[in-house]
C-alpha positions in Angstrom: 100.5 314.2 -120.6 99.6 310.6 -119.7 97.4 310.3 -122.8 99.6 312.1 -125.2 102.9 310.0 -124.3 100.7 306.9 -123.9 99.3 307.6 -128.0 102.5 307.6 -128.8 104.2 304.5 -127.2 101.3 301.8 -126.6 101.5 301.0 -130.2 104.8 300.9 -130.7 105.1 298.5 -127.9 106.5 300.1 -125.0 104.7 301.3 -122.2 105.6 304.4 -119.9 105.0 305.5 -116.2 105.4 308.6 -113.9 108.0 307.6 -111.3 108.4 311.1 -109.8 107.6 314.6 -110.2 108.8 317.9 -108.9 107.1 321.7 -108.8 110.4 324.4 -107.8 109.0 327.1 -109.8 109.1 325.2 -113.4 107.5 321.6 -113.3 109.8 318.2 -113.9 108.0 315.0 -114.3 110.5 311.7 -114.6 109.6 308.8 -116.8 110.5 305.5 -116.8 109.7 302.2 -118.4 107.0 300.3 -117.3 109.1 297.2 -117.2 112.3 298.9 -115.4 112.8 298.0 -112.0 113.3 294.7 -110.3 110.6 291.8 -109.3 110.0 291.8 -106.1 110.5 288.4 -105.3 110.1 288.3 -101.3 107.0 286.5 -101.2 107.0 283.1 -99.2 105.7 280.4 -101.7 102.1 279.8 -101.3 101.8 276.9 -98.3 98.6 274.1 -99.9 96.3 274.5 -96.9 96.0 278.4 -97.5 94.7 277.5 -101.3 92.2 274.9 -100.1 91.3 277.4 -97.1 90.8 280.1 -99.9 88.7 277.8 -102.4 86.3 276.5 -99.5 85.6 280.3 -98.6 84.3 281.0 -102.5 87.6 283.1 -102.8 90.2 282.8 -105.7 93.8 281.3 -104.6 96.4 283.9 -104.0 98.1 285.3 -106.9 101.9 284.3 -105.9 102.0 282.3 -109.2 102.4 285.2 -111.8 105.8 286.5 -113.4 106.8 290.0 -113.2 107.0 292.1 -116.4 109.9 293.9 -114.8 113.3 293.1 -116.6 115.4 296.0 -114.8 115.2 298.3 -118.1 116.9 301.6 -117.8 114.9 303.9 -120.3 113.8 307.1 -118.5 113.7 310.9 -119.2 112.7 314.0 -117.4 110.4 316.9 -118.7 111.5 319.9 -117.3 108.8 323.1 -118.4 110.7 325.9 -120.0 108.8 328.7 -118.1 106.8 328.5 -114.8 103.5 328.3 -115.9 104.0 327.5 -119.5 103.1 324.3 -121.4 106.0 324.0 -123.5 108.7 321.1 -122.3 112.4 320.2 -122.6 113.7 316.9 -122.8 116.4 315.7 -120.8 117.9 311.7 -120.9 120.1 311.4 -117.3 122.6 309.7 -119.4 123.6 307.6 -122.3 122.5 304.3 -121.1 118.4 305.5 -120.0 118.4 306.2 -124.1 117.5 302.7 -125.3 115.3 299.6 -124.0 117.0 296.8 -122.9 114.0 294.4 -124.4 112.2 294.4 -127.2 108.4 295.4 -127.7 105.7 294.2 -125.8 102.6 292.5 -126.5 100.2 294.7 -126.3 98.1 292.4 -123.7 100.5 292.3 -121.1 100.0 295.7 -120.9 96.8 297.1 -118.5 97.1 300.5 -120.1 97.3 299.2 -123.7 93.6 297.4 -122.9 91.9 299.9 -121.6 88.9 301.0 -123.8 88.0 304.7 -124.6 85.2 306.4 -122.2 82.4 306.1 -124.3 82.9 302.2 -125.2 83.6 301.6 -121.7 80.2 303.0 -120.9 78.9 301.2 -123.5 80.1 298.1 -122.4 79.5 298.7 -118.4 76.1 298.8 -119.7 76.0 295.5 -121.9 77.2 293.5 -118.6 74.5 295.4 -116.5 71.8 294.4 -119.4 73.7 290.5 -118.3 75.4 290.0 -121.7 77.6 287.7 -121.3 81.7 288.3 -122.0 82.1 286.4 -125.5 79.2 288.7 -126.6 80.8 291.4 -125.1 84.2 290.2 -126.8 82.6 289.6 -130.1 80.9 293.0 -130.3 84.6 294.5 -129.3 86.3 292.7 -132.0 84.4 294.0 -134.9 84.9 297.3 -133.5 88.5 297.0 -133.8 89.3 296.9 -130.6 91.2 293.2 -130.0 93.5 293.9 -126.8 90.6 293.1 -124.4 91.2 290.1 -122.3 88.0 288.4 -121.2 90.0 288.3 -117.7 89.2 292.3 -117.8 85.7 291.7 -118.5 85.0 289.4 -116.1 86.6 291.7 -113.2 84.5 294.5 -115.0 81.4 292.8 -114.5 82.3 291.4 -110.6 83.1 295.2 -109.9 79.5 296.2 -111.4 78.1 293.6 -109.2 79.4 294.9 -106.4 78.7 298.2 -106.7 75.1 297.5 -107.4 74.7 295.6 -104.0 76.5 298.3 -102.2 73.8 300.4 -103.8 71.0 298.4 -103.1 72.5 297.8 -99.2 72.9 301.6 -99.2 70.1 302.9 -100.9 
């Protein structure tokens, strides 16, 4: 259901996620917005020595820095199933104010699920960083395929997740 609603929405701009689901007899999945909610804001700034403590160890500083997406929107529905065991749905809005955003449409890059590639390209493309292509290739061959929501940022956290999983392999193996 994912995939369908996900067709549907990514390219319009909005973005939604599963935030509860419920099997009593008939199904009921609950929807919101992926930028409803509050930020959690309860992290201590980051103190200097920890970054320079970080970057001597080869590690990245922590990530305190970003902004949250999250702007307290209020869209959500339900899906309720119409018969135990049937795969037709009703839809049900909690009340009038969950019917509209509260922002407008989203860049499509801000969004993880809007970026992510189709199995067979992401195969493909597992493989060209295996082969040691390196990401503006990568990128390049992307773009004339259509496909221009890939961040580099992905591709490089692709490839250091290939990396490790060979060592672990080769450790292992």
């Amino acid at each position: 259901m994912q995939d369908e609603l996900d067709q549907w929405t990514i390219p319009r701009g909005y973005s939604m996620r599963i935030a509860g689901a419920k099997v009593t007899g008939k199904k009921k999945v609950r929807w919101v917005c992926f930028r409803g909610g509050e930020a959690r804001h309860h992290r201590p700034p980051v103190d200097e020595s920890v970054i320079q403590a970080a970057k001597a160890e080869g590690r990245r500083k922590p990530t305190t820095d970003r902004t949250s997406k999250k702007c307290g929107c209020l869209f959500k529905f339900e899906v309720i199933e119409t018969a135990k065991g049937s795969d037709l749905w009703t839809l049900h809005y909690p009340n009038e104010e969950h019917k509209t955003h509260n922002h407008g449409p989203s860049d499509q890059t801000s969004d993880p699920r809007a970026r992510r590639l189709p199995t067979e390209v992401s195969r493909e493309v597992d493989q060209w960083l295996r082969q040691g292509w390196l990401v503006s290739k990568v990128q390049e061959e992307l773009r004339g395929r259509g496909f221009r929501n890939v961040l580099n940022t992905d591709l490089y956290n692709r490839k250091r997740l290939l990396k490790k999983e060979n060592a672990q392999g080769q450790a292992g193996g």
